[in-house]
ZABAPA-192964 format. One line per field, with one value per residue: x, y, z of N, C-alpha, C in turn; residue in three letters; residue number from 1. Coordinates in steps of 0.2 Angstrom, whole numbers. Layout:
n_c1 <- c(X,...) .
n_c2 <- c(Y,...) .
n_c3 <- c(Z,...) .
ca_c1 <- c(X,...) .
ca_c2 <- c(Y,...) .
ca_c3 <- c(Z,...) .
c_c1 <- c(X,...) .
c_c2 <- c(Y,...) .
c_c3 <- c(Z,...) .
residuo <- c(ALA,...) .
num <- c(NUM,...) .
END
This chain:
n_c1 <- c(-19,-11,4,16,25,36,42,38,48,59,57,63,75,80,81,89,101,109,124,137,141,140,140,133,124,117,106,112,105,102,100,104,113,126,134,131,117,119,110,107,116,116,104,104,114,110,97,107,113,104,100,107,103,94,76,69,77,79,83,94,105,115,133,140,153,156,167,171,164,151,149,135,131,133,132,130,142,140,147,146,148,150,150,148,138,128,118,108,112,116,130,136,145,149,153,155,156,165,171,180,185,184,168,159,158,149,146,132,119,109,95,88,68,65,60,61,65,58,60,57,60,48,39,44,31,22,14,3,2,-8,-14,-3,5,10,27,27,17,24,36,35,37,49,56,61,75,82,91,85,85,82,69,59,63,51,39,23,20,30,41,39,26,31,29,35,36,42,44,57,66,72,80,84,93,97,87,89,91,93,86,73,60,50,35,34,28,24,22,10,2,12,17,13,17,32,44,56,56,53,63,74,70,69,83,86,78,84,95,91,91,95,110,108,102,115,119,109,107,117,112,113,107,100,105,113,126,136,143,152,148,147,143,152,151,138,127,116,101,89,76,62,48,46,34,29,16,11,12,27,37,51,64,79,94,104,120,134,147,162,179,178,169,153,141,129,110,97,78,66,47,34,15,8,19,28,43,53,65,85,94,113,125,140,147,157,159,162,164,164,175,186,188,195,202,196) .
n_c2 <- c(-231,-217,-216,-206,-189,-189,-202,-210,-206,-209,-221,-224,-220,-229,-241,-252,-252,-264,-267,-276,-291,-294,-280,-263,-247,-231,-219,-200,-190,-174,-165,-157,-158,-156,-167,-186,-192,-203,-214,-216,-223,-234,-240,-242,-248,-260,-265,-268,-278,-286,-290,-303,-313,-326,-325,-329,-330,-321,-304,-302,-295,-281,-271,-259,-246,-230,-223,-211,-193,-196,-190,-180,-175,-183,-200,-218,-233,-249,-260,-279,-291,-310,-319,-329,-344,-355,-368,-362,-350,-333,-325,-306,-293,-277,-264,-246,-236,-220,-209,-216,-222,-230,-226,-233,-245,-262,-277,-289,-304,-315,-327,-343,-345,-348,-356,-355,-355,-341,-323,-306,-290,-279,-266,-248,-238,-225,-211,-214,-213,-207,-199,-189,-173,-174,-173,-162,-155,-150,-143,-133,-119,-119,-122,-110,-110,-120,-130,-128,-139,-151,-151,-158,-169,-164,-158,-161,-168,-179,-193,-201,-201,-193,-193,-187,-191,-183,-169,-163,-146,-138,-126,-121,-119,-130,-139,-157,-172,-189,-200,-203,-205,-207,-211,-218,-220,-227,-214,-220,-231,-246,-259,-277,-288,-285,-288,-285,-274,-264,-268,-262,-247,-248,-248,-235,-224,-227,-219,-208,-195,-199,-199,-186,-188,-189,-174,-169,-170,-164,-154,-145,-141,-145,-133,-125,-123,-127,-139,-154,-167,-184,-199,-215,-229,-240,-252,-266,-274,-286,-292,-296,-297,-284,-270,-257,-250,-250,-241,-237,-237,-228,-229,-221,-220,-211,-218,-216,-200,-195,-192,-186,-192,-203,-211,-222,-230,-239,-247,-251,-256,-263,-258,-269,-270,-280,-281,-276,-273,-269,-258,-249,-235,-227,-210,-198,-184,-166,-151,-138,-127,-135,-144,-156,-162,-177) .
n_c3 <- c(-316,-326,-330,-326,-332,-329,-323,-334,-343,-334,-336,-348,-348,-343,-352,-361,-372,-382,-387,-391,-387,-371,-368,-364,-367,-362,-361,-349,-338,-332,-317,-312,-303,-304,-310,-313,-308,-295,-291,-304,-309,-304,-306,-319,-321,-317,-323,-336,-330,-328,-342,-342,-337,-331,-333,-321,-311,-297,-293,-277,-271,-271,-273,-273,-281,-281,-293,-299,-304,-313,-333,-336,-348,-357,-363,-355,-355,-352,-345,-345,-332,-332,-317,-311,-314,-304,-298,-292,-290,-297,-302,-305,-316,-316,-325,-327,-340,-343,-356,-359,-344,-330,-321,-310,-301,-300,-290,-291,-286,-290,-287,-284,-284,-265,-253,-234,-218,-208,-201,-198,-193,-184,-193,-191,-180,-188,-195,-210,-224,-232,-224,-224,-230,-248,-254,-266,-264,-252,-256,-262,-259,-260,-272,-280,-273,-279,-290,-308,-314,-304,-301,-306,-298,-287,-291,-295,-303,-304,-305,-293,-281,-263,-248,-235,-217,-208,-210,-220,-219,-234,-234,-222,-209,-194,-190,-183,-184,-181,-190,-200,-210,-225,-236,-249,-268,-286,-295,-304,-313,-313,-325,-315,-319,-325,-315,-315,-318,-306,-297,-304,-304,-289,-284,-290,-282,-272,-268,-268,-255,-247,-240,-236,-223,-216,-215,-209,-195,-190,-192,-203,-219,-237,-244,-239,-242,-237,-237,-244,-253,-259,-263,-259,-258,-261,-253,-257,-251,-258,-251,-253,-266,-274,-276,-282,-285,-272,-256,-250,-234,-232,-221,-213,-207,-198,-194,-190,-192,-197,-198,-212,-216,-219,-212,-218,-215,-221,-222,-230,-232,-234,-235,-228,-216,-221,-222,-237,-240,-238,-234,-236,-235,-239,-239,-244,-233,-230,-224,-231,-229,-225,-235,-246,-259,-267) .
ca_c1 <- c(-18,-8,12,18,26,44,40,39,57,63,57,65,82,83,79,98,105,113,130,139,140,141,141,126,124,110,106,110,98,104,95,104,118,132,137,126,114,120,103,103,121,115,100,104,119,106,96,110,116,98,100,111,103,88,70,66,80,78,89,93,110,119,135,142,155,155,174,171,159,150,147,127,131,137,129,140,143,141,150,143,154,148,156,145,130,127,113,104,115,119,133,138,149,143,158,152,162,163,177,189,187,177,165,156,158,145,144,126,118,100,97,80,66,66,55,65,65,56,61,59,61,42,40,41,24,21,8,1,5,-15,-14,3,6,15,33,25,13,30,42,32,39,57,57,67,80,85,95,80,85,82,62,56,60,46,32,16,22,38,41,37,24,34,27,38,35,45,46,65,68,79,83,87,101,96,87,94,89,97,81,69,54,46,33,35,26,26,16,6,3,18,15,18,23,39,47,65,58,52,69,77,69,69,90,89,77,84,100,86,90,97,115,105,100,120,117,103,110,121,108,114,102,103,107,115,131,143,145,154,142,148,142,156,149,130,124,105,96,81,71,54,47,43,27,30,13,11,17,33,39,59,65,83,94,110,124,143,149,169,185,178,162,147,139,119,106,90,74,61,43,26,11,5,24,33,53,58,72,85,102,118,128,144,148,162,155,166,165,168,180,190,186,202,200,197) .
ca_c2 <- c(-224,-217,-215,-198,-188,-190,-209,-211,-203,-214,-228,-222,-219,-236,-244,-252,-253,-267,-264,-282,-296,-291,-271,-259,-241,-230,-210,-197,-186,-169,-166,-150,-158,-154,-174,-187,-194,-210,-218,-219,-228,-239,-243,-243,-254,-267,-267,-270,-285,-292,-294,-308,-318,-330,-321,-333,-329,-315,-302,-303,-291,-278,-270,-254,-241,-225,-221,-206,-190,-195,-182,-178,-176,-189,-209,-221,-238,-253,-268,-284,-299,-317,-322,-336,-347,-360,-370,-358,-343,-331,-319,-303,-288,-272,-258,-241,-233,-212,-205,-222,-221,-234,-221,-236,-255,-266,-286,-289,-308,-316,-333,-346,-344,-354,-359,-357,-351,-335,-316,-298,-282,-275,-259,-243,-235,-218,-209,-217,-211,-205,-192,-183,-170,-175,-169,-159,-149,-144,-140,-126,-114,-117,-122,-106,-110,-127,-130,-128,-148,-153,-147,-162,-174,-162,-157,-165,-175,-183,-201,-205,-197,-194,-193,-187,-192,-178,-165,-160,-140,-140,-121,-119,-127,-132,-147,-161,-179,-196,-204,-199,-208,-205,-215,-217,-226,-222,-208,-222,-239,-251,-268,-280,-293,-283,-285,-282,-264,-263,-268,-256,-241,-245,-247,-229,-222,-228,-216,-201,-192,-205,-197,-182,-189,-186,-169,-166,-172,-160,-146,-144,-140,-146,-131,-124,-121,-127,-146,-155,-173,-189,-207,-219,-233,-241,-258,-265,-282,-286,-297,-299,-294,-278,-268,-249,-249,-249,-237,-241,-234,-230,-227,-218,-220,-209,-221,-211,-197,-195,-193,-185,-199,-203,-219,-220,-235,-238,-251,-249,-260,-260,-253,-271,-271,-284,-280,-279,-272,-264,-253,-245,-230,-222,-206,-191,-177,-162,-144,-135,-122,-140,-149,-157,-166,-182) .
ca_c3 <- c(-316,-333,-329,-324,-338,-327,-323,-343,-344,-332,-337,-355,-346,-340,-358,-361,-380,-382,-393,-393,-378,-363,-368,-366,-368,-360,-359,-346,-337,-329,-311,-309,-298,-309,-309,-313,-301,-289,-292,-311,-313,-301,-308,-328,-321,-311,-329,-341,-328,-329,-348,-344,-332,-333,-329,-316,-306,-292,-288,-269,-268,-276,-269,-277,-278,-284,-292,-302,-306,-322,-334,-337,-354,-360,-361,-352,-357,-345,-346,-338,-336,-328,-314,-310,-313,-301,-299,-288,-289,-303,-300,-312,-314,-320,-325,-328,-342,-349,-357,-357,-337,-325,-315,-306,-302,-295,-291,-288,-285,-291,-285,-288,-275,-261,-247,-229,-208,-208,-198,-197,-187,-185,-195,-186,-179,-191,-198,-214,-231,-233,-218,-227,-240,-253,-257,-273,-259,-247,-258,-267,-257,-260,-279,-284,-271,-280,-299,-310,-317,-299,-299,-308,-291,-283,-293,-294,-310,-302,-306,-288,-274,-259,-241,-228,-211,-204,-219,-218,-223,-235,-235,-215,-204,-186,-188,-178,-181,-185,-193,-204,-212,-231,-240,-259,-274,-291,-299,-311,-312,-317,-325,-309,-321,-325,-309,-314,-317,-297,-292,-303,-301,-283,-283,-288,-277,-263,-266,-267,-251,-240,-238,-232,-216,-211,-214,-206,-189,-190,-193,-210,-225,-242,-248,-235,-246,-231,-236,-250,-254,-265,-261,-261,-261,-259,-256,-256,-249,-258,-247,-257,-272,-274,-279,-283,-286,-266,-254,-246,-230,-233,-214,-214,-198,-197,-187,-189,-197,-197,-202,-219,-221,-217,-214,-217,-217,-224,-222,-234,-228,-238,-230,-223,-213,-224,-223,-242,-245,-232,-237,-232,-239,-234,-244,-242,-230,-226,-222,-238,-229,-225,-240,-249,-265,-265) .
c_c1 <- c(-12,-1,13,25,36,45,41,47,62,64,62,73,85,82,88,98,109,118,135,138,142,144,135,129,117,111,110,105,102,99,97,111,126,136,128,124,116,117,103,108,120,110,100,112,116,102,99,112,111,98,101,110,95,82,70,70,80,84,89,98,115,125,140,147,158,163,176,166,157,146,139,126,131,133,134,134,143,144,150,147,149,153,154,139,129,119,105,107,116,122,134,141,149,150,154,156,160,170,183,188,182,174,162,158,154,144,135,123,110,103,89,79,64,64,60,62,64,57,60,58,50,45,40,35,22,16,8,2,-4,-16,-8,3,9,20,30,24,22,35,41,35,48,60,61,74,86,86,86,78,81,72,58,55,54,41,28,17,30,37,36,34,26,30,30,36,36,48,55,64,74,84,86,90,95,92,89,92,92,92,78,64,50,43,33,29,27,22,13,8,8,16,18,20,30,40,52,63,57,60,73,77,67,76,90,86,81,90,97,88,91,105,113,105,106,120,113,105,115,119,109,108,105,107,109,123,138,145,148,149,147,147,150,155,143,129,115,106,89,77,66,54,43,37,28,25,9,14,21,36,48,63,75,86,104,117,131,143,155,174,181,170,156,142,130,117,100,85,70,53,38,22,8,13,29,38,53,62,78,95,106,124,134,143,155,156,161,164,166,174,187,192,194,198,202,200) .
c_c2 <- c(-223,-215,-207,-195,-192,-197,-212,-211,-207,-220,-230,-223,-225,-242,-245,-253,-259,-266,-269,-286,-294,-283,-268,-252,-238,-221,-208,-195,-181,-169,-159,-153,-158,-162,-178,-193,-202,-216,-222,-224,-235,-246,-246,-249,-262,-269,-271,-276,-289,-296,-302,-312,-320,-326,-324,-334,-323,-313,-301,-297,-288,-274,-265,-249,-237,-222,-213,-202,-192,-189,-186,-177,-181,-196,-212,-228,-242,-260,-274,-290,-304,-318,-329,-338,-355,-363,-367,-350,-340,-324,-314,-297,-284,-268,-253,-236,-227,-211,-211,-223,-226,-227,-224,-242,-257,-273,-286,-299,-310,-324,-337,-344,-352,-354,-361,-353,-344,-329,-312,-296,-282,-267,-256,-240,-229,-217,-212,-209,-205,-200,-187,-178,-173,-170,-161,-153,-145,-141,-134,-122,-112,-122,-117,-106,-116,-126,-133,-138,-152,-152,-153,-169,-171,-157,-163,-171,-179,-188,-203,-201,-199,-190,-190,-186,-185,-174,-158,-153,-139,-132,-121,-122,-127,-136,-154,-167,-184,-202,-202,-204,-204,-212,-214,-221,-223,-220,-214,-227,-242,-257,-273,-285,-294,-280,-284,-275,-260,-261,-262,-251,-241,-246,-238,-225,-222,-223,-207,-197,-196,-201,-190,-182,-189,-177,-164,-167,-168,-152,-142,-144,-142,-139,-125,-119,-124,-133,-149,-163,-177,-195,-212,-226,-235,-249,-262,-275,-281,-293,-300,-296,-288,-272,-260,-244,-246,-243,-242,-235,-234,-227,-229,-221,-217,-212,-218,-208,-196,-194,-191,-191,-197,-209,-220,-228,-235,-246,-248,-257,-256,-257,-259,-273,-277,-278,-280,-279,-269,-263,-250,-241,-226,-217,-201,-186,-172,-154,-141,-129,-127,-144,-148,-160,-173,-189) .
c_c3 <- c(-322,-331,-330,-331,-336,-328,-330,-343,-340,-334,-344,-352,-344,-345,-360,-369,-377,-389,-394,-385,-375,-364,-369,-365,-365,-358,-351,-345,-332,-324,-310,-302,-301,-311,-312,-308,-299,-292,-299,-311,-308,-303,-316,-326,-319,-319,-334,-337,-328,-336,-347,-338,-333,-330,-322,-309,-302,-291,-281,-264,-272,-271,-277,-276,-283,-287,-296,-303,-312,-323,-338,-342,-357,-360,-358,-353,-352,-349,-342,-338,-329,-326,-312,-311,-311,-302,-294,-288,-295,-301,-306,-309,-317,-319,-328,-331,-347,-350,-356,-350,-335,-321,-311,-307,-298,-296,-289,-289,-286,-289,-285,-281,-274,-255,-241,-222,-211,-203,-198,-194,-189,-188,-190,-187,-181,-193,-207,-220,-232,-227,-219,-230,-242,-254,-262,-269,-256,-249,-264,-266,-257,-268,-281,-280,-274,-290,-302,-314,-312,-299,-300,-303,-286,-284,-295,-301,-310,-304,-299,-283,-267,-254,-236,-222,-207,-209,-217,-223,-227,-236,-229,-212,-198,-186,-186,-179,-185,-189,-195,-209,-217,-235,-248,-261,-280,-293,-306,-309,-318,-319,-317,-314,-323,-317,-308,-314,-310,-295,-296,-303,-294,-281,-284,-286,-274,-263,-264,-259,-244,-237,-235,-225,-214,-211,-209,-197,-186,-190,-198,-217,-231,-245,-246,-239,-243,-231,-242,-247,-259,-260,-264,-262,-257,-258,-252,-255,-252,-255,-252,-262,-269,-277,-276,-284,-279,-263,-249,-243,-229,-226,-216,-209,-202,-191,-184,-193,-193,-201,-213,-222,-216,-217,-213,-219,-217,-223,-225,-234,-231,-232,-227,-218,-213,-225,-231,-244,-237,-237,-233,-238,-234,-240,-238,-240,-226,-229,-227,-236,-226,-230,-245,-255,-264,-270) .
residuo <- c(UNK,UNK,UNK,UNK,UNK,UNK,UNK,UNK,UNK,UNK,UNK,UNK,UNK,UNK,UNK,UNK,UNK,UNK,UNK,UNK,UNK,UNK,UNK,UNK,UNK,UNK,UNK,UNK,UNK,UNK,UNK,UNK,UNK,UNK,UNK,UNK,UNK,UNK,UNK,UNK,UNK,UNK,UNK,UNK,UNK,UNK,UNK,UNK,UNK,UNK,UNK,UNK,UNK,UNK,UNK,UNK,UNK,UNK,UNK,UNK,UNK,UNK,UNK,UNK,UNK,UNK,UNK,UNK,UNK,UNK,UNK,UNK,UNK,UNK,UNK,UNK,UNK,UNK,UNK,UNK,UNK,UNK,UNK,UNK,UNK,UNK,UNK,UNK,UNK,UNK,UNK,UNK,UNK,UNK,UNK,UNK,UNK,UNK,UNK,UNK,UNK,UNK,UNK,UNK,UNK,UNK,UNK,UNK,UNK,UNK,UNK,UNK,UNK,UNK,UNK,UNK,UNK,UNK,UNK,UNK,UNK,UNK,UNK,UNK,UNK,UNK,UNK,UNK,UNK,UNK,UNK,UNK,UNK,UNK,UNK,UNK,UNK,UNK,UNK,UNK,UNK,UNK,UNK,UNK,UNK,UNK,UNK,UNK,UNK,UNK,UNK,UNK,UNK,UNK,UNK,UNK,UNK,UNK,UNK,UNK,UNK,UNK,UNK,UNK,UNK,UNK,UNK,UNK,UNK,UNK,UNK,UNK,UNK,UNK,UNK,UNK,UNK,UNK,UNK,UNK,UNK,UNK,UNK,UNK,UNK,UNK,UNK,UNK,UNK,UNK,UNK,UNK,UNK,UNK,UNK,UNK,UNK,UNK,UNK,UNK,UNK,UNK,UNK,UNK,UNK,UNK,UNK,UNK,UNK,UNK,UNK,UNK,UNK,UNK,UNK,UNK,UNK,UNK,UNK,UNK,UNK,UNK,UNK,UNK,UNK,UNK,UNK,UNK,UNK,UNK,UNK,UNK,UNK,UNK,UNK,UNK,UNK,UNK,UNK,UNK,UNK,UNK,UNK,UNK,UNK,UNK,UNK,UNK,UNK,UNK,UNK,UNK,UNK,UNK,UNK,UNK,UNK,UNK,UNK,UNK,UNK,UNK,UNK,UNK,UNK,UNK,UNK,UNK,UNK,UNK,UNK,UNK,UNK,UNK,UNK,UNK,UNK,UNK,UNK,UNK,UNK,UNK,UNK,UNK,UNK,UNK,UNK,UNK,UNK,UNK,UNK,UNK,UNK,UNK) .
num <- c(1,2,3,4,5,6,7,8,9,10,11,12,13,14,15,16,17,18,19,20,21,22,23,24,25,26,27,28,29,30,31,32,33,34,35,36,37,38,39,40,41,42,43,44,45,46,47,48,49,50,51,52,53,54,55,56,57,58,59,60,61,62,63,64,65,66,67,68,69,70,71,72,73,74,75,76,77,78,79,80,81,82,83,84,85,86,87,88,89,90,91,92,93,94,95,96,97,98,99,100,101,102,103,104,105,106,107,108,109,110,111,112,113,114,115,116,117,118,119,120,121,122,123,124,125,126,127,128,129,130,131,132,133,134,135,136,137,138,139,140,141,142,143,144,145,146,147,148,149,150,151,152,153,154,155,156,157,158,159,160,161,162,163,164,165,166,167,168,169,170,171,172,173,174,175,176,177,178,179,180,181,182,183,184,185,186,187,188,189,190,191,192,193,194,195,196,197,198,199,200,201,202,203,204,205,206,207,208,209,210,211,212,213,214,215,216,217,218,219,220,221,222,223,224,225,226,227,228,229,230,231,232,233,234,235,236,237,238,239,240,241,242,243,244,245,246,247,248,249,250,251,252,253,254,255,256,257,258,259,260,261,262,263,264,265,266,267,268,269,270,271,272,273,274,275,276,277,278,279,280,281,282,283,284,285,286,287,288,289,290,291,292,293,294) .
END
C-alpha cells in the first residue's frame, strides 16, 4: 500500500542532516499546538543517536526529559555524545538545542540480541481493530473545533490509522475513565527491513494522546480550555522488534494526578498479543485559573 501523503512528511521530518561529528540538524513541523510536538524531538533525537551506533544493535530504552517549549519554527540541532560501547551494550546521549538553549535531553540504550527466560502480561480482551471506525471517520464532526495544523493527525491521510477502543469526545467534559485503548498502524506500507524507522516513528507515537488519559479522568476535554498540558519527561521499553506495518494495540492507564502532575503509562502489543514495547510519562496538569508558570 503506497505511503500516506503525511506519512511521507514524517518520514521526511525525521531525515537527519548531519553538520560535523556527533551534531545533526532536522526540520520542524507545526500541529497547531503553538510548541512543537513531544513525539518529534523524541523521535528525530532517537534517529540522530542511531547514526552513531552499529546496525545490528537494537534499541531496547530511551529515557527523556522535556526542559523547554521548542519553537515550531525553527530546526533544532541535536547533539549525540557516546557514553559507552561495551561489548553488548551501547549507550548515548542525545541534547536537543534552539536558540543556544537545551530544550530536550535523552540517554537511550541498544544492546546485541540475545536468547534468554521468557514473560509477559497477556493483552487486554477488546474489540479488534476491523470492527472500529477509524479516528479519520469520528472526528469529522469536531474538525473545526481544533487548530487547523492539528487536522492532519485525523484525516483519512494521516501518517497513522487510528482505532479507538473507546472513542474519547474531545469537545465535552464528563467522561470519566483511567484507561483507554487505540489501535494504530501506518497509513502505507514501510520497508520492515528499516527497523530503526519502526522504533522511531513509534517513540513519537507513543506521546500522541497518552497524557490525555489524565484528562479525561477528570471529565476534562481536549479542548475544554480549563487545563494547562506539558510533558516533562517520557521513557519507553522496547521489548521486540517492531512492525508498523501491523496493528498495535497502545492500552493507556491513568495511575496519579497531583500536586500540579500527572503520571500516565502505556503498553502497546501486536494484534497476535506479543508485549512489544511498554511506556511511562509524567507531565505538568493544572487548572488554568491556578496555573503558575513553570
Amino acid at each position: 500500500m503506497e505511503l500516506s501523503t503525511q506519512l511521507k512528511k514524517l518520514l521526511k521530518l525525521h531525515q537527519v542532516e548531519f553538520i560535523e561529528a556527533g551534531i545533526y540538524r532536522c526540520d520542524s513541523h507545526d500541529l497547531g499546538l503553538g510548541h512543537v510536538f513531544g513525539g518529534q524531538v523524541m523521535g528525530q533525537a532517537l534517529a540522530s543517536a542511531q547514526q552513531q551506533v552499529p546496525a545490528h544493535r537494537i534499541l531496547h530504552s530511551l529515557h527523556a526529559y522535556f526542559l523547554r517549549s521548542g519553537d515550531e519554527s525553527l530546526p533544532i540541532v541535536y547533539r549525540v555524545e557516546n557514553m559507552r560501547d561495551g561489548r553488548t551494550y551501547s549507550a548515548r546521549r542525545v541534547e536537543a538545542i534552539q536558540k543556544g538553549q537545551p530544550i530536550f535531553y535523552m540517554t537511550c540504550s541498544f544492546k546485541e540480541p540475545e536468547k534468554g527466560l521468557e514473560h509477559q502480561i497477556a493483552m487486554p480482551e477488546v474489540l479488534q481493530p476491523e470492527a472500529l471506525e477509524s479516528q479519520a471517520v469520528l472526528m469529522q464532526p469536531y474538525l473545526d473545533k481544533l487548530p487547523k495544523h492539528a487536522h492532519a493527525f485525523f484525516e483519512a491521510d494521516a501518517a497513522f490509522d487510528m482505532r479507538p477502543v473507546e472513542p474519547l469526545n474531545l469537545i465535552s467534559d464528563g467522561q470519566r475513565s483511567y484507561r483507554q485503548h487505540v489501535w494504530f498502524r501506518a497509513n502505507g506500507t514501510l520497508p520492515t527491513t528499516q527497523r530503526r524507522v519502526h522504533q522511531y516513528l513509534l517513540a513519537y507515537i507513543s506521546d500522541f494522546n497518552f497524557l490525555l488519559a489524565a484528562t479525561r479522568v477528570h471529565g476534562l476535554s481536549l479542548v475544554s480550555g480549563k487545563v494547562r498540558m506539558a510533558t516533562i519527561d517520557h521513557a519507553m521499553w522496547f521489548h521486540q522488534l517492531i512492525d508498523l506495518n501491523e496493528w498495535i494495540l497502545y492500552e493507556v492507564e491513568h495511575s496519579f494526578s497531583g500536586g500540579g502532575r500527572a503520571f500516565v503509562s502505556g503498553r502497546m502489543f501486536n494484534q497476535q498479543g506479543t508485549l512489544v514495547a511498554q511506556m511511562t510519562q509524567e507531565g505538568m496538569l493544572r487548572l488554568k485559573s491556578s496555573a503558575v508558570t513553570n
